[in-house]
Wavefront OBJ file of the C-alpha trace (Angstrom):
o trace
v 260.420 94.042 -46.804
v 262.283 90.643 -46.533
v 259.324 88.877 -47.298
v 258.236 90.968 -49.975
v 261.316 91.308 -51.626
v 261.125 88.426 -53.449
v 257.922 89.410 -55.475
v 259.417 93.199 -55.848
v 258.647 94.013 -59.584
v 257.875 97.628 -59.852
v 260.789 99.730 -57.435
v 260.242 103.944 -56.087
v 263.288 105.359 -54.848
v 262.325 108.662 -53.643
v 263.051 110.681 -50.033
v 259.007 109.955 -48.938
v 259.281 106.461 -49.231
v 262.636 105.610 -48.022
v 264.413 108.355 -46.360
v 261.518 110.129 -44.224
v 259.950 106.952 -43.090
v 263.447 105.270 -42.002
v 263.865 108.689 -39.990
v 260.102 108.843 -38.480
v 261.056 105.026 -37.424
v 263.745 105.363 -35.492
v 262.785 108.358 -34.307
v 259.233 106.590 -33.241
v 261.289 103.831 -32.381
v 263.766 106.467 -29.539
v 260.152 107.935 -28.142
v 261.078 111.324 -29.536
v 258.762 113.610 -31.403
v 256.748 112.364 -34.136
v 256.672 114.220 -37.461
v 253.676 112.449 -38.949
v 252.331 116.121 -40.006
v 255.361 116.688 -41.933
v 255.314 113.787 -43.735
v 251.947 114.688 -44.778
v 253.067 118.125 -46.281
v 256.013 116.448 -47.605
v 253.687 114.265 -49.834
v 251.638 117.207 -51.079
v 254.872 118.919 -52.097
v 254.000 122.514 -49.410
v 257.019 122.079 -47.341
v 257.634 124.869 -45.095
v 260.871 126.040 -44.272
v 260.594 125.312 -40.626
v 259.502 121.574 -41.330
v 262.859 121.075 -43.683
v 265.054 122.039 -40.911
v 263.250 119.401 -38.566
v 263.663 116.597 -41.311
v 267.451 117.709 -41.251
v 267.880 117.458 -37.810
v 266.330 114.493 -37.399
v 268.567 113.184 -40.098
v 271.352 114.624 -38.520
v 270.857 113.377 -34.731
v 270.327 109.617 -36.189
v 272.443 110.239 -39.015
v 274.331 107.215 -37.588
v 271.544 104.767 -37.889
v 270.084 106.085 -40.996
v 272.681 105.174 -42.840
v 273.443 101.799 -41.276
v 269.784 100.990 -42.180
v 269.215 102.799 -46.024
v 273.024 100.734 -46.606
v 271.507 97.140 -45.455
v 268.290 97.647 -47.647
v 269.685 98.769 -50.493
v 271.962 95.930 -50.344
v 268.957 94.035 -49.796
v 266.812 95.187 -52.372
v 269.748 95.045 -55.279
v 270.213 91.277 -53.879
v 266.801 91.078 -55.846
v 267.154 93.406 -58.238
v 267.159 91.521 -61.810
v 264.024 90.249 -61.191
v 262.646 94.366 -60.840
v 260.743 95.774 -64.423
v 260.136 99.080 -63.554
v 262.680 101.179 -61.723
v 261.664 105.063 -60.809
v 264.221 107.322 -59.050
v 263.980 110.848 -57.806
v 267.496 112.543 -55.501
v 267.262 110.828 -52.095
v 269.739 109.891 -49.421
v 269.227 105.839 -50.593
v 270.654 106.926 -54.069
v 274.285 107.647 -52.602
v 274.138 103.498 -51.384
v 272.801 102.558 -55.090
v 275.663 104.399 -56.743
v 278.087 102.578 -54.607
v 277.193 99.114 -55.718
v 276.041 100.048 -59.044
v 279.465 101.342 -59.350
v 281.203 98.318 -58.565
v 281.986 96.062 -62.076
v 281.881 93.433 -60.506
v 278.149 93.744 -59.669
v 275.191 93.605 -62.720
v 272.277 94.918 -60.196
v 268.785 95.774 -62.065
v 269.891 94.137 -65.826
v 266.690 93.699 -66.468
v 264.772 97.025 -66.219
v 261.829 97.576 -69.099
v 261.054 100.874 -67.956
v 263.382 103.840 -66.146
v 262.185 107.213 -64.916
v 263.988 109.504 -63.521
v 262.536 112.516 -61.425
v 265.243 115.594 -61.281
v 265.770 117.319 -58.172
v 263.634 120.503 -57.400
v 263.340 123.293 -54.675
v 261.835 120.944 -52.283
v 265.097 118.150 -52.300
v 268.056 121.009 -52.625
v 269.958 119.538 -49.980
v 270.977 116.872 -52.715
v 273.325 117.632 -54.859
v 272.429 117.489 -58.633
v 275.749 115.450 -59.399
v 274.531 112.640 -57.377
v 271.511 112.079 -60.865
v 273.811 112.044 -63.286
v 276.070 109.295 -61.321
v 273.216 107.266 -60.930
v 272.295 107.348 -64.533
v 275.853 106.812 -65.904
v 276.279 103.400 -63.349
v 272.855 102.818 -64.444
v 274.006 102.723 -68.178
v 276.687 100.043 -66.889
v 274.287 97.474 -66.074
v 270.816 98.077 -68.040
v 271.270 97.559 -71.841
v 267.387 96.356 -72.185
v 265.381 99.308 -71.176
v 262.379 99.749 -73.488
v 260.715 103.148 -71.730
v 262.954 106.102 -70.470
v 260.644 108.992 -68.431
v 262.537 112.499 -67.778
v 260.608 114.312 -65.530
v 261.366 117.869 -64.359
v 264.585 118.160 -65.361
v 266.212 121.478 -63.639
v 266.900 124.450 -65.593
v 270.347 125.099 -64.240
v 271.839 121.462 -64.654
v 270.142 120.225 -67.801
v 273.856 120.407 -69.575
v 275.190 117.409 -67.539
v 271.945 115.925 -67.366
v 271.948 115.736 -70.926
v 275.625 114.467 -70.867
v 274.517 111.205 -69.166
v 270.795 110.657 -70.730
v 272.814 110.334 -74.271
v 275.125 107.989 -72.851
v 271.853 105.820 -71.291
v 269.499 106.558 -74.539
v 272.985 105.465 -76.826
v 273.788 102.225 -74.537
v 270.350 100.748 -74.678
v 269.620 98.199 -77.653
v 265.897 98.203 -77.102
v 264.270 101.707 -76.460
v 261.373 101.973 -77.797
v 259.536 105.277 -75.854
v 260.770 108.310 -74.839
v 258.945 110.269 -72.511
v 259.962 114.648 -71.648
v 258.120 116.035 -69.088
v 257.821 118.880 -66.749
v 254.737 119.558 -64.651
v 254.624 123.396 -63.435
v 256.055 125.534 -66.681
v 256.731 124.803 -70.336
v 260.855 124.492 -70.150
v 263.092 122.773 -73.325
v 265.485 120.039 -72.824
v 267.788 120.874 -75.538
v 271.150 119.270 -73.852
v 268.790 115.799 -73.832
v 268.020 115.960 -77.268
v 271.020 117.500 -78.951
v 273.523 115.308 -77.004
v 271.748 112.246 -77.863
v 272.339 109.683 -80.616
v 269.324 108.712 -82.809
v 268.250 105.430 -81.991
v 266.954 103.489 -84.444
v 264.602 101.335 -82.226
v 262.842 104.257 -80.969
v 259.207 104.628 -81.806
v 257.254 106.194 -79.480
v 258.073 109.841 -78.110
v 255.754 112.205 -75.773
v 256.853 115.788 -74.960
v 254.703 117.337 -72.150
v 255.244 121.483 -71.518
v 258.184 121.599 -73.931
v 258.551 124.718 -75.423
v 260.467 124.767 -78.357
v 261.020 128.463 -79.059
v 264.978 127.522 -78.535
v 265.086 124.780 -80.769
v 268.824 124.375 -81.680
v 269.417 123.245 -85.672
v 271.328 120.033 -84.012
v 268.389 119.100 -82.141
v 265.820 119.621 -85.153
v 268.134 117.458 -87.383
v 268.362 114.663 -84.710
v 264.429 114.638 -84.645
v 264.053 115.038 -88.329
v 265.899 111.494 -88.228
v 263.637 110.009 -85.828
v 260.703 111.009 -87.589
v 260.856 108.788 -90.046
v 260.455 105.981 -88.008
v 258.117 107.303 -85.352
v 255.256 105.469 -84.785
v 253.553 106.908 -81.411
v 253.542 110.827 -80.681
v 251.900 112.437 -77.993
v 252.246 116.011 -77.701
v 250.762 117.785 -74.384
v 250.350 121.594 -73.427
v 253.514 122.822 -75.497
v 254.552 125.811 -77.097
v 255.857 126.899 -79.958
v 255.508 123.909 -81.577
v 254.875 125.150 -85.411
v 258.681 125.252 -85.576
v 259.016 121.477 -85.717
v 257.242 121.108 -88.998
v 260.169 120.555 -90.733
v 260.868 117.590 -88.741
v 257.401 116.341 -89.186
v 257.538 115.951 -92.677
v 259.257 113.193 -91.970
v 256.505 111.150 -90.056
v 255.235 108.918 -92.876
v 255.060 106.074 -90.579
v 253.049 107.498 -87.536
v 250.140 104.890 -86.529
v 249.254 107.131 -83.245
v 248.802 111.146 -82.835
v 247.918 113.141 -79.607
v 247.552 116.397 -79.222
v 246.585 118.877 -76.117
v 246.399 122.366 -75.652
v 244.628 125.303 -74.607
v 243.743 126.535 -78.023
v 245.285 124.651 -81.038
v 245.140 128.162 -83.687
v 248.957 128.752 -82.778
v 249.734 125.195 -83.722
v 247.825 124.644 -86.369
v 250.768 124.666 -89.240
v 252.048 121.699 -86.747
v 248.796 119.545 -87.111
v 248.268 119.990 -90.204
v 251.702 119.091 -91.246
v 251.676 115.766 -89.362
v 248.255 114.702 -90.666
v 249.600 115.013 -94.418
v 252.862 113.863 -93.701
v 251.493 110.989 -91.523
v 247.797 110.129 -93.910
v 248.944 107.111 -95.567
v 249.960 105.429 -91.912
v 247.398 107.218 -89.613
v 245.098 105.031 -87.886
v 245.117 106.797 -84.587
v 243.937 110.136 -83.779
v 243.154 112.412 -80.285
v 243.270 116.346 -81.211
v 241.798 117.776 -77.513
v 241.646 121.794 -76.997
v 240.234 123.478 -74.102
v 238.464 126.086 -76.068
v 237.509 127.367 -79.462
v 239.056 131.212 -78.948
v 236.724 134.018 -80.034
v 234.162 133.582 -82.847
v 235.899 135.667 -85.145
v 236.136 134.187 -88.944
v 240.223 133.580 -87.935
v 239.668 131.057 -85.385
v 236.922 129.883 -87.204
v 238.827 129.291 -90.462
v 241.290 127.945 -88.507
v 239.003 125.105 -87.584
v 237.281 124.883 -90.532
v 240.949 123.990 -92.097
v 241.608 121.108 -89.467
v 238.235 119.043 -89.996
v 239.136 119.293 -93.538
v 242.795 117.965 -93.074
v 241.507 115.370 -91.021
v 238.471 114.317 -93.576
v 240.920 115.084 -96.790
v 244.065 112.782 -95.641
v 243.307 110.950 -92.771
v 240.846 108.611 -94.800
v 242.600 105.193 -93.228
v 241.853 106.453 -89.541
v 240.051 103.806 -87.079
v 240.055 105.775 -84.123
v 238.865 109.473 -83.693
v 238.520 111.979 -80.924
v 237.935 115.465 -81.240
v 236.827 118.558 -79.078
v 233.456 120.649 -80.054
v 232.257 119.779 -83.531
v 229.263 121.359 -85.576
v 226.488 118.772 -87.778
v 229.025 120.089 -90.717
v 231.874 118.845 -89.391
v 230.430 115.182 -88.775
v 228.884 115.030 -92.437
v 232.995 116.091 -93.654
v 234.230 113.705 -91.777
v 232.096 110.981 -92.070
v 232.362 111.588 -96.005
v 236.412 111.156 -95.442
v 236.921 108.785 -92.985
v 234.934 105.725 -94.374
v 236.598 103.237 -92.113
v 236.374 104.799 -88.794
v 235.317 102.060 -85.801
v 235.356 104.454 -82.776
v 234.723 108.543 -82.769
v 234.391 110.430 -79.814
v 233.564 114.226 -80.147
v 231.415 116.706 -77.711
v 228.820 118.655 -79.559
v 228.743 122.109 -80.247
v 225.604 123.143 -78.906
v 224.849 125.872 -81.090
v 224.814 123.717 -84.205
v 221.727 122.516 -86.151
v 221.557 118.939 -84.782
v 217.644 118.721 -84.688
v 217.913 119.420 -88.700
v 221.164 117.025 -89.256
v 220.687 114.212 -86.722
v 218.782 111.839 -89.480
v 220.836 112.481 -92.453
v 223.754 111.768 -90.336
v 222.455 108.787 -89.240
v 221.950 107.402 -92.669
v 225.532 108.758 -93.796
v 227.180 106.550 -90.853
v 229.852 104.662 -92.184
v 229.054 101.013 -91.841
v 232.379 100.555 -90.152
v 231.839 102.425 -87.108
v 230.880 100.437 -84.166
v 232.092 102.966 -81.286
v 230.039 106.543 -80.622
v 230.648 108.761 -78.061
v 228.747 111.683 -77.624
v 229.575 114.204 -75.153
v 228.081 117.730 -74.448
v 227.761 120.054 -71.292
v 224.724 120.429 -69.626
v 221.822 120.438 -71.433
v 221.140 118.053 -74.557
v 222.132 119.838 -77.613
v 219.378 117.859 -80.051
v 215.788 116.570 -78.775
v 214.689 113.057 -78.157
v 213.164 113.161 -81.285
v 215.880 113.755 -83.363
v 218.144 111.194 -81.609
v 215.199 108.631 -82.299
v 215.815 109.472 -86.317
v 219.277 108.933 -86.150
v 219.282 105.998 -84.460
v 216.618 104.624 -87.105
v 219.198 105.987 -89.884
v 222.283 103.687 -88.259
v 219.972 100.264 -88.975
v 222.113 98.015 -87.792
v 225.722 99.539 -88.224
v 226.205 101.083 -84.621
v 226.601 98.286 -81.673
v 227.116 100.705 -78.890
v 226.650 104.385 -78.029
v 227.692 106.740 -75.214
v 226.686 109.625 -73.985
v 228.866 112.027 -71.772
v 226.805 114.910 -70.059
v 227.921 116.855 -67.256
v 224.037 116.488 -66.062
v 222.676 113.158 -65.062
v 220.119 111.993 -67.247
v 216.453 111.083 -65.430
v 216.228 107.042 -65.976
v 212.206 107.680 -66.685
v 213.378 110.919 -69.527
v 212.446 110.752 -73.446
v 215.880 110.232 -73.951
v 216.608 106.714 -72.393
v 213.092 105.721 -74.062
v 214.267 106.494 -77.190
v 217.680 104.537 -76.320
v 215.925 101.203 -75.025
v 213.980 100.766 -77.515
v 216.643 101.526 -80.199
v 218.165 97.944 -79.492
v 221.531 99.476 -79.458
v 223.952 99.167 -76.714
v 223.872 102.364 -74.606
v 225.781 103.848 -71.964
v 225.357 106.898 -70.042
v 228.088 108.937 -68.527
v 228.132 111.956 -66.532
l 1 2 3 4 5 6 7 8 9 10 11 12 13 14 15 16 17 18 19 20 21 22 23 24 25 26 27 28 29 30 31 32 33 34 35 36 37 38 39 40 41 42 43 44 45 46 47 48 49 50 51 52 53 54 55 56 57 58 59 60 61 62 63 64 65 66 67 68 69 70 71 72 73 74 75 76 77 78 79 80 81 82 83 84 85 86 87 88 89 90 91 92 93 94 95 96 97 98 99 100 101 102 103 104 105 106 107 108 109 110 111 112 113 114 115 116 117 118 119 120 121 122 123 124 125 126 127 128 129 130 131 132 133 134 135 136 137 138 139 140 141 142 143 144 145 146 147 148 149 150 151 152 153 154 155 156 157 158 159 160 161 162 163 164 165 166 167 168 169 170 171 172 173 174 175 176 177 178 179 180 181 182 183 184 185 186 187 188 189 190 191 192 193 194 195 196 197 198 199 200 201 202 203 204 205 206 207 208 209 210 211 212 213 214 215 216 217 218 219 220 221 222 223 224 225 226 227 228 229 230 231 232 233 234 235 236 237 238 239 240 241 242 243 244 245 246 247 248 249 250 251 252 253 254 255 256 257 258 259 260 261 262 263 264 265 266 267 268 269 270 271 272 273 274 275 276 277 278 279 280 281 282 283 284 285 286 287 288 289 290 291 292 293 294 295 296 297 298 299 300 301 302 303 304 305 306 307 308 309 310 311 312 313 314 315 316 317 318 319 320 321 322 323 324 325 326 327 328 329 330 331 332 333 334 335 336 337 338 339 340 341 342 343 344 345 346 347 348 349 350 351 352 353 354 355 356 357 358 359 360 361 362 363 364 365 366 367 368 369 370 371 372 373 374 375 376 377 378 379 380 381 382 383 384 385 386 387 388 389 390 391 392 393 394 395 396 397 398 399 400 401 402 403 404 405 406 407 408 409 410 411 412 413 414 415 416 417 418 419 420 421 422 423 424 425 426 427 428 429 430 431
């Protein structure tokens, strides 16, 4: 670490790294029993209850000598700490020793930190106490005014208040943010507190909410992200619900450059998409719309569907980069008609579609811009070698490379990787 700590640019702060490993050293170090097993369960996150209590009691017996040790390093690492990027923190014993000296005015420790996340306390680290974040964050504020990229990651339920409390002060005392990342990994939760209590910056471009549900959306909160809307430039939007009641606030994205979007089944969101692609059509160059599954093949979900590749080939006509889930021939020929100066598009087929019948026209309809295809489907081809040989004699000389995703590995000697070598496009195949 002494040697090393000189070159230190991206920094973990968590109980695995620092406080179980100091423990399983000196207790290594004493000849007593080694808990190699629970550090293993620790790092898959299935503590038992029995396996806490031995941690603690380690902790406890060489409680002593812990701290003499977690005090010195910290000291050492902060020693080094303006020359650190990337600082990531979840609740651990070495945060008490880190408040200390962040505390202290007359120390600037980690003034140079690009990127922040912090990782709230769960079931597994209760014997923290919650307080302990939000100190860390306000000293933090102190010292870092250049942070660029804040990640909140499973914030608790029960504390999200004062959590809130000191995220505005770090979101307000930075001059630089420019990404804002909300996350929480089990359950769609809301961080209300974080959003409501927090000033709109006017630096900040680039927000991603991952399981956010937004069924408790507070007026405050929707006014505060109607403001940052408009200059929003980046938004990435991952397995949330209810998120149809933001559309007010998307009307305001006239300057997005970069839209994802995940989910199970996009129907219940679709008043959300199609908002932002309107809102966003002039600006749009960016666009990844993934969903698990179509639903049922009743005429709702298909109209549904229908009314998205039509957004998309309607008012996203400056778009350079598309990916979408299963598409039909139809789609492709409304899109392609649309989007005239798309470079990349990645889709997987819907394998009941006509391809065989389409594959040639849509070869010849290829806008001369796009250089990129990636073709995906699941295990058997959806169109014949045949076809693909038309509409690779429809792209001329348009398409450089091409890509095929299958979830079954082509045979190197099949019709299909004839047809590909002697196409004299660039060809990969993926499975």
């Amino acid at each position: 670490m002494f040697a090393y700590n000189e070159f230190l640019r991206d920094l973990v702060i968590d109980s695995i790294r620092f406080d179980i490993c100091i423990y399983n050293l000196i207790n290594e170090s004493k000849e007593e029993q080694k808990i190699k097993k629970i550090n293993k369960k620790r790092r898959n996150f299935q503590e038992k209850s029995e396996d806490l209590k031995d941690i603690r009691k380690i902790q406890q017996k060489y409680s002593k000598e812990g701290d003499l040790i977690l005090e010195e390093l910290i000291k050492l690492i902060c020693s080094k700490s303006n020359k650190i990027r990337s600082l990531s923190v979840s609740p651990c014993n070495m945060m008490d020793y880190m408040i200390t000296l962040l505390k202290d005015e007359n120390n600037y420790y980690f003034n140079n930190i690009k990127s922040f996340t912090i990782n709230s306390t769960s079931k597994v680290y209760n014997s923290y106490e919650p307080i302990k974040v939000y100190e860390l964050i306000f000293a933090l504020s102190r010292v870092s005014k250049n942070i660029t990229h804040i990640r909140v990651n499973n914030a608790c339920q029960s504390y999200q208040s004062e959590l809130g409390d000191s995220l505005g002060i770090l979101l307000n005392s930075q001059t630089n943010l420019r990404s804002l990342d909300l996350e929480y990994l089990t359950e769609p939760v809301y961080y209300e507190p974080i959003i409501s209590k927090s000033n709109i910056i006017s630096t900040l471009s680039d927000i991603s909410f991952k399981n956010i549900n937004f069924g408790n959306i507070s007026q405050k909160s929707m006014n505060s992200l109607i403001k940052l809307s408009q200059n929003l430039k980046i938004l990435k939007v991952a397995s949330c619900l209810n998120c149809s009641l933001l559309c007010d606030a998307m009307k305001q994205c006239s300057n997005l450059v970069e839209f994802t979007y995940e989910t199970c089944q996009f129907g219940e969101d679709l008043d959300f998409l199609l908002t932002i692609l309107k809102s966003s059509s002039s600006s749009l160059r960016y666009l990844d719309i993934f969903w698990i599954r179509d639903g049922s093949n009743d005429n709702e979900s298909l109209l549904k569907r229908l009314k998205l590749i039509n957004c998309i080939s309607e008012h996203c006509t400056k778009l350079t980069y598309l990916k979408l889930r299963r598409l039909n021939s139809e789609d492709l020929f409304s899109i392609w008609y649309g989007c005239k100066q798309l470079e990349v598009l990645s889709f997987f087929c819907n394998e009941h579609s006509d391809w065989d019948d389409s594959l040639e026209d849509l070869g010849r309809l290829l806008p001369c811009t796009l250089k990129v295809l990636k073709i995906g489907h699941w295990i058997e081809m959806p169109f014949s070698a045949m076809a693909l040989e038309s509409f690779l004699k429809g792209c001329k000389e348009s398409l450089k490379k091409l890509e095929i995703y299958s979830f079954k590995k082509l045979c190197k000697h099949s019709e299909y990787v004839s047809v590909l070598k002697n196409s004299g496009v660039y060809y990969e195949l993926i499975s």
